[in-house]
C-alpha positions in Angstrom: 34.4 67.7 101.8 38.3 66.9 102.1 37.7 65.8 106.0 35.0 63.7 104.6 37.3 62.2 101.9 39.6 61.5 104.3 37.7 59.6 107.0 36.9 57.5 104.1 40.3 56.6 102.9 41.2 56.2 106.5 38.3 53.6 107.0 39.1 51.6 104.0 43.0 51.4 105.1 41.8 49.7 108.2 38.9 47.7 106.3 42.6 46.2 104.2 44.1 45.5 107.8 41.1 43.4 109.3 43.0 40.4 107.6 45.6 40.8 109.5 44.7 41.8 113.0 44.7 38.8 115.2 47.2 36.9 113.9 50.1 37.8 116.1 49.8 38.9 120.0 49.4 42.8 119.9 52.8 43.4 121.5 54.3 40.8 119.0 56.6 44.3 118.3 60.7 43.6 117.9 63.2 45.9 117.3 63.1 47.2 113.9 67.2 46.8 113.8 68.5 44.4 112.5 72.0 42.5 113.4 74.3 42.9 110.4 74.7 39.1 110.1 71.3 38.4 109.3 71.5 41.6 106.5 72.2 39.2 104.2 70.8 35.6 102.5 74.3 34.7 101.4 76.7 32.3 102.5 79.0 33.5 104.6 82.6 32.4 103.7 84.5 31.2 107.2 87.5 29.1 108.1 87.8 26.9 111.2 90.4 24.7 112.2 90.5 22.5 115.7 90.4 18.9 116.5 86.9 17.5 116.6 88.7 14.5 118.6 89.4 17.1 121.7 86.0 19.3 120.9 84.2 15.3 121.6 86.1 14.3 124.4 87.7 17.8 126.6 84.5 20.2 125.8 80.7 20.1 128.2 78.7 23.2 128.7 81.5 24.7 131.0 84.5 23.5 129.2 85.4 25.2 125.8 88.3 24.9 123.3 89.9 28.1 121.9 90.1 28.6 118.3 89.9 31.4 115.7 87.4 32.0 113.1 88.0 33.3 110.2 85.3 35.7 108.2 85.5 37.1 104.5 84.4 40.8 104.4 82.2 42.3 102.4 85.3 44.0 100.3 86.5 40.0 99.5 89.4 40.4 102.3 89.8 38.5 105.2 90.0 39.0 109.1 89.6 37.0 111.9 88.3 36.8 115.6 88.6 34.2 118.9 86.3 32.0 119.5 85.6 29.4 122.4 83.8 26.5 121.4 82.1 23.1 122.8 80.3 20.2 121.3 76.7 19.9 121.4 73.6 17.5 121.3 73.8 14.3 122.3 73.0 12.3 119.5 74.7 13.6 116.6 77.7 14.4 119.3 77.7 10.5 118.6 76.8 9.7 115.5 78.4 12.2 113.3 82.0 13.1 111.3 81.7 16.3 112.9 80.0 16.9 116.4 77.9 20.3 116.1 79.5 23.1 118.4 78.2 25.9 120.5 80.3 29.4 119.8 81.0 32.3 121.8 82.2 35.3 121.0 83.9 38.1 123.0 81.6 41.5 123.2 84.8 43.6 122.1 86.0 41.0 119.5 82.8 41.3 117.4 82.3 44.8 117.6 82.6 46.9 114.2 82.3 43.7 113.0 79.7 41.1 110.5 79.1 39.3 114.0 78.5 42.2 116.1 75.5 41.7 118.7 76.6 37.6 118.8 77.6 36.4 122.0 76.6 32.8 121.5 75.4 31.1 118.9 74.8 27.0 117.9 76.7 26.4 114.8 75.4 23.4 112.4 77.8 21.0 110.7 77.1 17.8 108.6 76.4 14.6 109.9 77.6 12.8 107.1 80.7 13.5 104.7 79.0 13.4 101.3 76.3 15.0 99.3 73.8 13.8 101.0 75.0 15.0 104.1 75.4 18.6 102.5 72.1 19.1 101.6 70.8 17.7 104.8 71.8 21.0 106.2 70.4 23.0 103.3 66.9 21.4 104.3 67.2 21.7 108.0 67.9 25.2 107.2 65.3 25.4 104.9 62.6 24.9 108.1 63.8 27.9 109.9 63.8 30.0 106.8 59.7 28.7 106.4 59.1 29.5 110.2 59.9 33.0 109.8 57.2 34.1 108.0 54.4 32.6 110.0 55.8 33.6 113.3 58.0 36.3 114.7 58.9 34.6 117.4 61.8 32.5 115.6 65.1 32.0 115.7 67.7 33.7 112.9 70.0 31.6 111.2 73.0 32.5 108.5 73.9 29.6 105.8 78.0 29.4 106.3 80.4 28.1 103.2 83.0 26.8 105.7 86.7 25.5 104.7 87.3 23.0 108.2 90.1 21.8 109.1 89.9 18.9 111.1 93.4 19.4 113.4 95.1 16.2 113.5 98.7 17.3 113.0 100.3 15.9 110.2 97.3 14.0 109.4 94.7 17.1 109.4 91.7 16.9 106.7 90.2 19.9 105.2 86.6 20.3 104.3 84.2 22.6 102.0 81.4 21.9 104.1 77.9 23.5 104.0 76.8 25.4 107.7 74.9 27.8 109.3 74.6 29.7 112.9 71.8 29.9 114.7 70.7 32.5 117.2 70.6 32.5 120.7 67.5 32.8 122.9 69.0 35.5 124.7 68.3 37.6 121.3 65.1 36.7 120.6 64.2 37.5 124.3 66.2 41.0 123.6 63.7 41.9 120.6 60.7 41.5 122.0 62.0 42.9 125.8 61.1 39.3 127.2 62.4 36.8 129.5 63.2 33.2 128.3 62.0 30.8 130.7 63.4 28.1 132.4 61.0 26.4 134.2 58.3 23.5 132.0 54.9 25.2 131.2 51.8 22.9 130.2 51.4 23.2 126.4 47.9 24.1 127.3 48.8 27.1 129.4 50.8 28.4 126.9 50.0 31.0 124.2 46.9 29.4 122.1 47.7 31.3 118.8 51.5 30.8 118.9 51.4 27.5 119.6 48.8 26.6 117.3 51.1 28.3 114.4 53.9 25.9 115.9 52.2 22.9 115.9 50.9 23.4 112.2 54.3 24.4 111.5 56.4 21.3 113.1 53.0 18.9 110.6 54.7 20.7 107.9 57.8 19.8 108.0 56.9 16.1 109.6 59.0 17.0 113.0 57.6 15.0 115.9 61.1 15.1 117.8 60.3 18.1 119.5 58.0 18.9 123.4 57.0 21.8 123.9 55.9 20.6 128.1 59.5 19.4 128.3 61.1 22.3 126.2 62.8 19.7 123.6 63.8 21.2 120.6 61.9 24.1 121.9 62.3 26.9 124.0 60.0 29.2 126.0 59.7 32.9 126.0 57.3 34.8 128.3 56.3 38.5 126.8 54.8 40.3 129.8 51.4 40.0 129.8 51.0 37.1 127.8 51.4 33.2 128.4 54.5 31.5 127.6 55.5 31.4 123.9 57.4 28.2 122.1 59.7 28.6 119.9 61.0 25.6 117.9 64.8 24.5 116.6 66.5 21.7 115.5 64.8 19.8 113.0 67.7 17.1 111.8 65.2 14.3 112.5 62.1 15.8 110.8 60.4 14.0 107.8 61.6 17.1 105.3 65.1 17.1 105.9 64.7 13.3 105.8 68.4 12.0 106.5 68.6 8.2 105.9 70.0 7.8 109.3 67.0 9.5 111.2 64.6 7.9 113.6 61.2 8.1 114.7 61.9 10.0 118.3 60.5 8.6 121.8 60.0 11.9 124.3 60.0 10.9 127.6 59.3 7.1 126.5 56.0 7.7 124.7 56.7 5.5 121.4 54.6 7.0 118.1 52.7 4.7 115.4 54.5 6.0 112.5 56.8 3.9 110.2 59.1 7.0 109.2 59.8 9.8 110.0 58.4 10.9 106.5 55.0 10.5 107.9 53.1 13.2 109.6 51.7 12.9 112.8 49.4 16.1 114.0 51.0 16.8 118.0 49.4 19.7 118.9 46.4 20.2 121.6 43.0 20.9 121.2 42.6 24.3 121.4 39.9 27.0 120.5 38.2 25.7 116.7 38.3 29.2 115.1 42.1 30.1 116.3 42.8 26.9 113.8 41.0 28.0 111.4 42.4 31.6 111.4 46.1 29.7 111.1 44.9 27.4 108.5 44.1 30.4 106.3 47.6 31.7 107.5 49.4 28.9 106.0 47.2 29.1 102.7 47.7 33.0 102.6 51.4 32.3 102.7 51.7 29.2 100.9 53.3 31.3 97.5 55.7 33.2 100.5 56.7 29.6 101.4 57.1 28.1 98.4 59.3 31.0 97.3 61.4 30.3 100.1 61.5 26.9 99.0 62.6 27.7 95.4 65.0 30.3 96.5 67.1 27.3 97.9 67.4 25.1 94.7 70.5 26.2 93.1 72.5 25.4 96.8 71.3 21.4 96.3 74.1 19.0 95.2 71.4 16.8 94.3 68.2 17.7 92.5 66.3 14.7 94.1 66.9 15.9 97.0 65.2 19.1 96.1 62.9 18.3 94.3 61.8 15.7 98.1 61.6 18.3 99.9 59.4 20.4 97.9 56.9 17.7 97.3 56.9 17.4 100.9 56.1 21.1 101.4 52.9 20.9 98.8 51.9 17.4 100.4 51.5 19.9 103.7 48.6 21.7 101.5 47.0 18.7 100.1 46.0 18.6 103.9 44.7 21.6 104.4 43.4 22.2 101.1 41.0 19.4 101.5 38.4 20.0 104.5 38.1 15.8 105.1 41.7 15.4 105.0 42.2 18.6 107.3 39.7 17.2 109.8 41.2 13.8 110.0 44.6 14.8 110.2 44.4 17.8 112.1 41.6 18.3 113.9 40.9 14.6 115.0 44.5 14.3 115.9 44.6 17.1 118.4 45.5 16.0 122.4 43.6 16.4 124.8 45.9 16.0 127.2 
């Protein structure tokens, strides 16, 4: 009678799991350890100081600057480590007060330490010096934070409350600016004992399930300057024994974070009917029907994770409007999905062929 019993609580724990199965590749496994850095939702307090002149004009991807960085510990004091730095990105390396920087660390620097694990990581800075510009960032960081429920295969990120000082000698500027790092590939390649790839794979002959979550997931948050064939804004990570697996960043231009200097973005010359780059535009390929609909219901099953992860971020926002935009634009997301003509239309009419 107790074998019987237990056959049958055994069967109804994997009746609860059915939900679940299929909605991540079965070796979708990463290490259960996490880096201290991302132990914590907080800001992290840090000081910089360099010339964003010299970072501009004397840094490429083989040329760094030396700096320090200084952390706040978890007791309230304060320590510091060496950094090399170099600007990144090409349009905001242009456009911006402060040109966004790729950091490196030093393997025996960051050990015992909030960073330890980090050898490089992209660092995020404001485009503009003003509110707006401030919560820019908090919305771009936003995106990642909604990616990470849906997917596994994403990148970590830590929000930053940085003091810059912008090193001009006598005439140096200091900043309370908002921040946050961002991950290598390298890591996310570490977790899941993969390879990032270098070489352009076909959307099409990457992994259907993955990519379909992507594509939904760059409609949400109205990003269309992003290619998965050309690996723009997206990088590829081959798991052995699967296809290749996307994994999207940098969403300054997308239709959530909104910036009022963003553009509707060409890739590889191809110009896009849309207005703004508030409105949505479906980029993904056509793929098998009831893979969509198993990540439709994803998105609905985690619309309250979402939305949490939404609210969670109102108190950081210097200006409620700006808030209050961005979650509108998150429920506008479900008004599509939620209604089966506007999900066809927008979704499944708009899906490439090729």
């Amino acid at each position: 009678m107790k074998n019987r019993n237990l056959t049958f609580i055994v069967l109804l724990f994997f009746i609860g799991l059915l939900p679940l199965i299929g909605q991540q590749p079965a070796d979708a496994v990463e290490s259960a350890k996490v880096a201290p850095l991302f132990e914590s939702e907080e800001p992290l307090p840090v000081r910089l100081r360099y010339s964003d002149k010299d970072m501009r004009k004397d840094t490429n991807d083989s040329t760094y600057l030396m700096s320090m960085m200084g952390y706040q510990k978890p007791d309230g004091t304060w320590d510091s480590l060496e950094i090399r730095a170099h600007a990144r990105g090409n349009w905001r390396r242009e456009n911006c007060f402060l040109t966004p920087v790729m950091v490196k660390f030093k393997k025996s620097d960051v050990s015992g330490t909030v960073f330890e694990g980090q050898k490089e990581m992209k660092l995020v800075l404001p485009c503009r010096n003003n509110d707006l510009g401030q919560d820019y960032v908090i919305k771009e960081y936003m995106a990642y934070k909604l990616y990470e429920p849906i997917s596994p295969y994403h990148f970590k990120t830590r929000r930053l409350a940085i003091e810059m000082t912008d090193d001009k000698g006598s005439r140096s500027k200091s900043y309370q600016i908002e921040g946050f790092l961002i991950e290598d590939i390298d890591e996310i390649a570490d977790r899941f004992d993969a390879n990032k790839m270098k070489r352009n794979v076909h959307p099409l002959q990457q992994d259907d399930l993955t990519s379909i979550q992507n594509d939904f997931f760059q409609y949400l948050i109205g990003n269309t300057d992003f290619s998965s064939a050309y690996q723009h804004n997206e990088k590829l990570l081959f798991v052995k024994g699967r296809q290749a697996i996307p994994i999207p960043y940098d969403f300054d231009m997308c239709g959530l974070v909104n910036a009022n200097y963003a553009v509707v973005s060409e890739i590889q010359g191809e110009v896009l009917s849309l207005n703004s780059v508030t409105d949505r535009l479906f980029r993904g390929f056509k793929r098998d029907p009831a893979l969509f609909e198993q990540v439709r219901q994803q998105y609905r099953d985690q619309r309250s994770e979402l939305m949490s992860r939404v609210d969670a971020l109102k108190s950081s926002f210097r200006n409620e409007k700006q808030f209050e935009e961005a979650r509108n634009y998150v429920l506008s997301f479900y008004a599509v999905l939620d209604d089966p003509a506007k999900y066809q239309s927008e979704i499944l009419n708009k899906a490439r062929d090729k």
